[in-house]
N, CA, C and O of each residue as an XYZ file, in Angstrom:
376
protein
N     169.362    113.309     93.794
C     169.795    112.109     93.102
C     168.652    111.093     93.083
O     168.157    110.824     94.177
N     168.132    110.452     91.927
C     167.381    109.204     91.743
C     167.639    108.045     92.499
O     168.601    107.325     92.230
N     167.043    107.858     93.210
C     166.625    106.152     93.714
C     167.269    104.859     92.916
O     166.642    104.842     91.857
N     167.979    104.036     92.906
C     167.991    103.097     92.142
C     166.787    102.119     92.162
O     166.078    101.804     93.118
N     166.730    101.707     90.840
C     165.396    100.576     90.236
C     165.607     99.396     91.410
O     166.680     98.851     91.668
N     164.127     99.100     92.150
C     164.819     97.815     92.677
C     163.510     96.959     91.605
O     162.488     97.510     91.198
N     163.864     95.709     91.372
C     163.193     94.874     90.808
C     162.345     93.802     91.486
O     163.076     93.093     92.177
N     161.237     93.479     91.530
C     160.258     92.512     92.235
C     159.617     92.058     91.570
O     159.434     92.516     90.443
N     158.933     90.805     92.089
C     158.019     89.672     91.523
C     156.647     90.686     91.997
O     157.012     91.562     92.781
N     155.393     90.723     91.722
C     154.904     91.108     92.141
C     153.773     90.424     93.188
O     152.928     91.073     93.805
N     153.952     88.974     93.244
C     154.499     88.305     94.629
C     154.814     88.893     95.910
O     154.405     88.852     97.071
N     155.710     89.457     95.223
C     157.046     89.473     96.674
C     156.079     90.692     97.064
O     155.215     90.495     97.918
N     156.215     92.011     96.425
C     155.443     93.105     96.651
C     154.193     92.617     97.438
O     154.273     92.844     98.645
N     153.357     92.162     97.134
C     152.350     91.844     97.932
C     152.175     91.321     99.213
O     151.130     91.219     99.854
N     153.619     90.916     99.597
C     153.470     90.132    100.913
C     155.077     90.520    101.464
O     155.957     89.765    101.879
N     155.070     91.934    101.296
C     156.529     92.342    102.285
C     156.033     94.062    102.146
O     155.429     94.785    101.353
N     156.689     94.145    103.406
C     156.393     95.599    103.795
C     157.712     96.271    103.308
O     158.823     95.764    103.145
N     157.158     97.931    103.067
C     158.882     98.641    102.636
C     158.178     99.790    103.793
O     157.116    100.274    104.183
N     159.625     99.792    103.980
C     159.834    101.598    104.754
C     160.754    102.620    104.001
O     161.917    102.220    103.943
N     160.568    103.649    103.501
C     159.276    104.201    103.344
C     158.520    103.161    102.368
O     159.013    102.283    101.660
N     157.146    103.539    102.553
C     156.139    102.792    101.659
C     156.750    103.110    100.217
O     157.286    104.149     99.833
N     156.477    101.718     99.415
C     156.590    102.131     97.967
C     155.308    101.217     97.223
O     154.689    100.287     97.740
N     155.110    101.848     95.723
C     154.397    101.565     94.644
C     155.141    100.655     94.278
O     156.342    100.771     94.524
N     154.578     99.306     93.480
C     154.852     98.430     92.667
C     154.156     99.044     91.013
O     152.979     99.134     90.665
N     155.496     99.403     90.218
C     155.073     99.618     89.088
C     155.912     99.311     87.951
O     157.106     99.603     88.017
N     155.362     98.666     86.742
C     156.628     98.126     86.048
C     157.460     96.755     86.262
O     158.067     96.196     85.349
N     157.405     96.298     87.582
C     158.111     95.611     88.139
C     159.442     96.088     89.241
O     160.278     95.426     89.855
N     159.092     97.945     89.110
C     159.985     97.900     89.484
C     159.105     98.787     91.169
O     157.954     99.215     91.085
N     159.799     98.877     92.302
C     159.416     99.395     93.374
C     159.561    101.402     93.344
O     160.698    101.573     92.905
N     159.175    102.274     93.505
C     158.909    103.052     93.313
C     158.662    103.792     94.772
O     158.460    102.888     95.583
N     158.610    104.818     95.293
C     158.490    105.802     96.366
C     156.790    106.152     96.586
O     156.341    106.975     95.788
N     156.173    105.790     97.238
C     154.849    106.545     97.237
C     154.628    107.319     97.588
O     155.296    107.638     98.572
N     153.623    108.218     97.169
C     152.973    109.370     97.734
C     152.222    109.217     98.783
O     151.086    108.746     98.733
N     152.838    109.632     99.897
C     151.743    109.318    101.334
C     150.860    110.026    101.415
O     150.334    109.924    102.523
N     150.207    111.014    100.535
C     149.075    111.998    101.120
C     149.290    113.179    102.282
O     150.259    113.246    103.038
N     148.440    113.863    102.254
C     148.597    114.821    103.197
C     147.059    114.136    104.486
O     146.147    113.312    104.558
N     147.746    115.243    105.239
C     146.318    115.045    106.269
C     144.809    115.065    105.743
O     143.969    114.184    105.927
N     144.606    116.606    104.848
C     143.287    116.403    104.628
C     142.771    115.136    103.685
O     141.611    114.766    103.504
N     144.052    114.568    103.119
C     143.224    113.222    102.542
C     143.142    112.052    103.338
O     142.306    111.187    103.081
N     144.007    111.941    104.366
C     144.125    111.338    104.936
C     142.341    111.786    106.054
O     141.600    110.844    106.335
N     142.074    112.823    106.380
C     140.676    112.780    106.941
C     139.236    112.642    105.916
O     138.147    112.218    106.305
N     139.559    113.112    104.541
C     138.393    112.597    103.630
C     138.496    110.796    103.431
O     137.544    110.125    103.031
N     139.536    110.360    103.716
C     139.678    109.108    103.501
C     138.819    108.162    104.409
O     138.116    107.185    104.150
N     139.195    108.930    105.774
C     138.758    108.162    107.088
C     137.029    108.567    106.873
O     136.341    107.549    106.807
N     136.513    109.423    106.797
C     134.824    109.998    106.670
C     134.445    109.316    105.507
O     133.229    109.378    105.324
N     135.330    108.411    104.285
C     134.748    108.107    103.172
C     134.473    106.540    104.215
O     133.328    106.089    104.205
N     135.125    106.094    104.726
C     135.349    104.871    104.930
C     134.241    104.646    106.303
O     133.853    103.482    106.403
N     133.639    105.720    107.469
C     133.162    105.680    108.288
C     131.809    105.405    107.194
O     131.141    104.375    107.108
N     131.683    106.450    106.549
C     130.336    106.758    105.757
C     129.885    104.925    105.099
O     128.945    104.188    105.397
N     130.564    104.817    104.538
C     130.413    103.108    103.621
C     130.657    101.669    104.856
O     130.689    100.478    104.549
N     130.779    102.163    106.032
C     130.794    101.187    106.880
C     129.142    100.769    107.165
O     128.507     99.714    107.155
N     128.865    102.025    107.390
C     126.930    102.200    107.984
C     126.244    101.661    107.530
O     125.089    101.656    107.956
N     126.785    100.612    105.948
C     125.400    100.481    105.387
C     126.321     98.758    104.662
O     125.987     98.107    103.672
N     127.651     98.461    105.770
C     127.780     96.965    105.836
C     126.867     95.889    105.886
O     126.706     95.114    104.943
N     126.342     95.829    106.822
C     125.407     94.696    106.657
C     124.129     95.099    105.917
O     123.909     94.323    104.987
N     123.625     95.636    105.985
C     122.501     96.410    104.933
C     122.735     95.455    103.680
O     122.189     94.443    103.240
N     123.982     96.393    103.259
C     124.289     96.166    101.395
C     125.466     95.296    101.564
O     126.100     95.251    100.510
N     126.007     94.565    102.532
C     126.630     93.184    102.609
C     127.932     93.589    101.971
O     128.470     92.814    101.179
N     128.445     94.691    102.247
C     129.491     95.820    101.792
C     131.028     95.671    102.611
O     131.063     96.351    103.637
N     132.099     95.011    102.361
C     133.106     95.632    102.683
C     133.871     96.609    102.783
O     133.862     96.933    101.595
N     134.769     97.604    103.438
C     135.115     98.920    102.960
C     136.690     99.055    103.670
O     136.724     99.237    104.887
N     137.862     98.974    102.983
C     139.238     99.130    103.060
C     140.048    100.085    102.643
O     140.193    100.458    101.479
N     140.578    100.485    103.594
C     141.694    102.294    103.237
C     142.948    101.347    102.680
O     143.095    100.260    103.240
N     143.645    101.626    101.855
C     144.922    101.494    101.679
C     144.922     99.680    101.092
O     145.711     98.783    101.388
N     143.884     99.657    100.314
C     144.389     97.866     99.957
C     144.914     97.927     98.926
O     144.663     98.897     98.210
N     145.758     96.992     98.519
C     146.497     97.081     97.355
C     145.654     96.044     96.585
O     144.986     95.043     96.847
N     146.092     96.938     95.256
C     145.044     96.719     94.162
C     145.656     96.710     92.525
O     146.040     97.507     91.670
N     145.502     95.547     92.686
C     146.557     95.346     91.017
C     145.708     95.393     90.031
O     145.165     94.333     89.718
N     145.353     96.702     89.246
C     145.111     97.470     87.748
C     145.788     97.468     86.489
O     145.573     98.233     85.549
N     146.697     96.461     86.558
C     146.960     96.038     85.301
C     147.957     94.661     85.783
O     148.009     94.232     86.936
N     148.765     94.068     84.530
C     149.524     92.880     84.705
C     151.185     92.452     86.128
O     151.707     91.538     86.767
N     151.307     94.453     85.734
C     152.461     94.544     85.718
C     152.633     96.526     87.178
O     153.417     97.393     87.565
N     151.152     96.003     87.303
C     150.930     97.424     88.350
C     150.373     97.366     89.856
O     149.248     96.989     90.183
N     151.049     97.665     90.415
C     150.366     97.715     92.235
C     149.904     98.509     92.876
O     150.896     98.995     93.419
N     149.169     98.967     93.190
C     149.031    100.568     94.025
C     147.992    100.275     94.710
O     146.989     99.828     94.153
N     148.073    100.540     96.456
C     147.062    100.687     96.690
C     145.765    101.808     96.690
O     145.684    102.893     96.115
N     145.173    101.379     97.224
C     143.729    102.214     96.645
C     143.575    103.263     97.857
O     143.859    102.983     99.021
N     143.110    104.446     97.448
C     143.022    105.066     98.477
C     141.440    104.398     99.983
O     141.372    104.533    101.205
N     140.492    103.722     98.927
C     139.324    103.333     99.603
C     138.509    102.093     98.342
O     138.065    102.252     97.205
N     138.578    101.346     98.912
C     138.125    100.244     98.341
C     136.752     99.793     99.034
O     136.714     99.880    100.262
N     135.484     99.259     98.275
C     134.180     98.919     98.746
C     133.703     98.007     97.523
O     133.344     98.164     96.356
N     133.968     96.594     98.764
C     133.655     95.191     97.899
C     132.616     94.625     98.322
O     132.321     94.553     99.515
N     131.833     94.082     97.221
C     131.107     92.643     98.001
C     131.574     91.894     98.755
O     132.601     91.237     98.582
N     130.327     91.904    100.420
C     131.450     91.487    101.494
C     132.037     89.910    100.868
O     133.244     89.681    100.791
N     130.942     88.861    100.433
C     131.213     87.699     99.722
C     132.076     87.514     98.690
O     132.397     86.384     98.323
N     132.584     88.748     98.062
C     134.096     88.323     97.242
C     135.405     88.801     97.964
O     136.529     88.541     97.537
N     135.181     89.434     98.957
C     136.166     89.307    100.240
C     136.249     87.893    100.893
O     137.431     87.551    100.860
N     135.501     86.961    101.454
C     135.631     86.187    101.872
C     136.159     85.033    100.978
O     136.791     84.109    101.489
N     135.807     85.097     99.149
C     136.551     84.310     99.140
C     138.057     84.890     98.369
O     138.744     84.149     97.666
N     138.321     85.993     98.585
C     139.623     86.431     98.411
C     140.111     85.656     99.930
O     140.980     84.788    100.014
N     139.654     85.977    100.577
C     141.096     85.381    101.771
C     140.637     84.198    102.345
O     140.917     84.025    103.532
N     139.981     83.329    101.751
C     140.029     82.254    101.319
C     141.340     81.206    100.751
O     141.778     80.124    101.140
N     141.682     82.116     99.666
C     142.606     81.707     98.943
C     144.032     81.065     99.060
O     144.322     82.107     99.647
N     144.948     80.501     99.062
C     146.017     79.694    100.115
C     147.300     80.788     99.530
O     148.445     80.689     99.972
């Protein structure tokens, strides 16, 4: 049997946890795909690898940030690598 639609601001999504994890898509909340182990270990070696060269290349590097790709879409990322300086002023922000 299907899940019923729950509906969110995508607000709200961003700053409340679900169990099980879900996707923000549409507006509406959705079931995520948790991965298996081996991505879950290419994930962790992608993220060790892009740490090494933080201060170097002034590099941030985040498993699992959520990452809004369109108006109306949420998902986090499996591995994200930002300028550490547009991190700082992301959480900056009030």
């Amino acid at each position: 049997m299907k899940d019923p639609a729950i509906l969110v601001s995508p607000e709200e999504y961003l700053n409340s946890s679900y169990k099980p994890d879900m996707d923000y898509v549409d507006g509406v909340l959705v079931r995520r795909n948790v991965g298996t182990l081996r991505h879950g270990s290419l994930q962790a070696m992608l993220c060790v690898y892009f740490e090494q060269f933080r201060k170097s290349h002034r590099i941030k590097t985040f498993a699992e940030n959520p990452l809004r790709w369109a108006h109306d879409r949420e998902n986090p990322a499996a591995l994200t690598v930002e300028p550490a300086n547009a991190w700082r002023a992301q959480s900056a922000r009030p």
